[in-house]
C-alpha positions, -999 to 999 in steps of 0.1 A, spaced: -488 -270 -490 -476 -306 -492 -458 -317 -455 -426 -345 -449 -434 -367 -429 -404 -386 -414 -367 -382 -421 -352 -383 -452 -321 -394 -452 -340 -427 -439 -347 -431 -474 -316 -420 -490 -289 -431 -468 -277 -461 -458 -255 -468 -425 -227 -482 -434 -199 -500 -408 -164 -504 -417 -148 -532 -398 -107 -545 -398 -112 -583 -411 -74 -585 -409 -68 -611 -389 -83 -635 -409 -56 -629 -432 -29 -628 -406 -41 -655 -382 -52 -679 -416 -86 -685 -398 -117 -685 -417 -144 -659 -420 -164 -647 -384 -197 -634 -384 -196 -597 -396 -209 -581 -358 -178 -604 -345 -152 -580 -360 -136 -545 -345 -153 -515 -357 -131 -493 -376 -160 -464 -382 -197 -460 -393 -208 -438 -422 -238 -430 -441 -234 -430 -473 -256 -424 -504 -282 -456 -511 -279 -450 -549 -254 -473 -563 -238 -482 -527 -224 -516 -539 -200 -498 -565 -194 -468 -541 -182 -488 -516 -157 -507 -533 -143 -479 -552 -137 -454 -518 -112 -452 -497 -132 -458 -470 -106 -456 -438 -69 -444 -443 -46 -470 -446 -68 -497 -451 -77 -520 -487 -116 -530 -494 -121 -569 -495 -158 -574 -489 -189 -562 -483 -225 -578 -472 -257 -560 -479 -287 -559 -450 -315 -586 -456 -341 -558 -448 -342 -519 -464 -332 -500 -432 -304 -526 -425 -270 -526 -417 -240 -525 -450 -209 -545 -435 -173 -533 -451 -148 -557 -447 -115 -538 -449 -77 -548 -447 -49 -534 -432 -28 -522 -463 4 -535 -448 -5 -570 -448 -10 -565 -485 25 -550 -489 45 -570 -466 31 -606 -470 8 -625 -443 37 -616 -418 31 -583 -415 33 -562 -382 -1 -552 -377 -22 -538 -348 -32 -564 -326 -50 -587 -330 -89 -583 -324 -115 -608 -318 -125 -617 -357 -177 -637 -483 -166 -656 -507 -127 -646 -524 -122 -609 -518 -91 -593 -538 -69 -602 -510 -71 -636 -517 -67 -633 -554 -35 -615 -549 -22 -640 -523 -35 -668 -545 -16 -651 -574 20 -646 -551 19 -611 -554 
C-alpha cells in the first residue's frame, strides 16, 4: 500500500490574509508595505486558480477587493488588499473605523478617477 507523506493541504491550499488598506484611500497616502496593514482575517483557500478566486469573493462582509500580491516562494503568503465599502459609497470622506497604521490602480482608483 502506497503512504502520504506530509500534509496535503500544503500542496493544495494557500494561506491567504485579508488586510483593510483603507486608509490609503481616506488619508490620500500612498501604498505601505503589505505586513504594515491591519489584519482583517486569514483563510486558506484553494491554490487552483486563486488569482481569479480572490477577486471575485466576498472575502470579508462589508468590504470591496482592490489588490492582491502573490508570495515570491510556493508556500508563501497571498496579501488581499480590501476596502471598506463605505468609502466607496460615500466619497473619500466617509466615516470609517479608525484609522490603523497602513499595487498599481486597484478598482478604487478607477472609480475615483472616473467621479463615481
Amino acid at each position: 500500500m502506497a503512504d502520504i507523506c506530509g500534509n496535503l493541504w500544503d500542496y493544495n491550499l494557500a494561506r491567504v490574509v485579508v488586510i483593510d488598506v483603507s486608509d490609503d484611500y481616506r488619508l490620500a497616502r500612498p501604498p505601505l508595505p503589505s505586513d504594515c496593514y491591519p489584519v482583517l482575517t486569514e483563510l486558506r483557500l484553494p491554490t487552483y486558480q486563486l488569482s481569479s478566486c480572490v477577486t471575485s469573493k466576498n472575502l470579508v462582509d462589508g468590504y470591496l477587493y482592490d489588490w492582491h500580491q502573490s508570495p515570491d516562494l510556493p508556500d508563501g503568503v497571498w496579501y488581499v488588499g480590501v476596502v471598506h465599502s463605505g468609502l466607496l459609497q460615500t466619497g473619500l470622506g466617509a466615516e470609517l473605523p479608525e484609522p490603523c497604521p497602513g499595487g498599481g490602480p486597484s478598482e478604487i482608483e478607477r472609480r475615483a478617477g472616473d467621479g463615481i
